[in-house]
N, C-alpha and C positions, 0 to 999 in steps of 0.2 A: 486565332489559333485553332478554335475548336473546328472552323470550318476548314481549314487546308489541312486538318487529318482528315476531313470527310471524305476532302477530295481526294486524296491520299490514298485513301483507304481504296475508295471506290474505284479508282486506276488498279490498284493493284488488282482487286476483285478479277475485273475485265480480264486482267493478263492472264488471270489465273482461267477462268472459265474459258478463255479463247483455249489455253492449255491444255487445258481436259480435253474438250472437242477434237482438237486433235490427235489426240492420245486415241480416241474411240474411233474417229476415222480412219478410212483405209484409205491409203495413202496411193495415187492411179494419176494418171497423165490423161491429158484433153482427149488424145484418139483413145486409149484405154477408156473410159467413162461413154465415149461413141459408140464403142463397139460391146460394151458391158452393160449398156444403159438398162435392158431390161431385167438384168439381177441385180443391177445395184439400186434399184426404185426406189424412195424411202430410206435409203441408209446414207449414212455422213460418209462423204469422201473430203480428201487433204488434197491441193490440188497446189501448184507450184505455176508463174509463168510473168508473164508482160500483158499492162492492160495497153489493147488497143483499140476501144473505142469506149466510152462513155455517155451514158443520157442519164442523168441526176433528175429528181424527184419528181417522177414518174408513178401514179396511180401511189404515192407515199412511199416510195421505193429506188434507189438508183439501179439503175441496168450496166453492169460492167461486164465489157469482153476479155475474154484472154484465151491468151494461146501462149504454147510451152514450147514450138518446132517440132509438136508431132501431129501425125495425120496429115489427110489429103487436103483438099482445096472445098470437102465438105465434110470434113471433118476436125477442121483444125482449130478452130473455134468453138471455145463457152460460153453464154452467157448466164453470170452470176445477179440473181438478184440480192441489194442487202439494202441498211440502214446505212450501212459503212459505204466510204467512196473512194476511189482513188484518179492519180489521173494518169492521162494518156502517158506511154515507157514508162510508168513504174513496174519495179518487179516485187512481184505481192505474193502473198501466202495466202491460198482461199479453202475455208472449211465449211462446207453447206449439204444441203440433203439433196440428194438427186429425186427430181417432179418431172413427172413425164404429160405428158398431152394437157400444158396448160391453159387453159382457155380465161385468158381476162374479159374479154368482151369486147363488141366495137372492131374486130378484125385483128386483135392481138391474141394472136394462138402460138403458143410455144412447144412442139415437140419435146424440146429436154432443156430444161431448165436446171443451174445450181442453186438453190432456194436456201432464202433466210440463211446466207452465211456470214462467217465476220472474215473481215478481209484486213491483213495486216502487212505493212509494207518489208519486205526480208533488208536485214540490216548485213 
């Protein structure tokens, strides 16, 4: 009993802090975040769309794409890193920090990354 309040509890938690973050994020579309990337560096955006491609635990991280149907043909696309994963046609809620010029190492350099986000599937 004591433990499935834990986990109880601890779900709820999640919900709640997913909550908050979004509250604080500004709220911007895949080409919006392209075209904005240099003033929104550092700050939480809420970002709405379909994951279309996936690479799971990766440098301790999954790498999830998504796109919303805005922007061009280089712009239409995010990549979200998190903890959280989703898969390919889900339609997801993603709240992360916008990272620019990330350089993992090894020939993985990322222009604009959405970093450390929680990604929750829209019901």
């Amino acid at each position: 009993m004591k433990m499935t309040t834990q986990l109880i509890g601890a779900a709820l938690l999640g919900l709640l802090s997913t909550a908050a973050m979004a509250e604080q994020a500004t709220t911007k579309t895949v080409a919006a975040v392209h075209t904005e990337f240099r003033q929104l560096s550092g700050q939480q955006v809420h970002l709405s769309g379909k994951v279309v491609k996936v690479n799971n635990g990766i440098m301790r991280r999954n790498f999830v794409h998504l796109e919303d149907g805005t922007g061009n043909a280089d712009t239409k696309r995010l990549i979200v890193t998190s903890t959280d994963t989703a898969k390919v046609g889900d339609e997801v809620e993603v709240v992360g920090s916008v990272k620019l010029d990330t350089d993992f190492g090894m020939g993985y350099f990322y222009p604009l990354l959405i970093e450390n986000a929680r990604i929750t599937l829209k019901k």
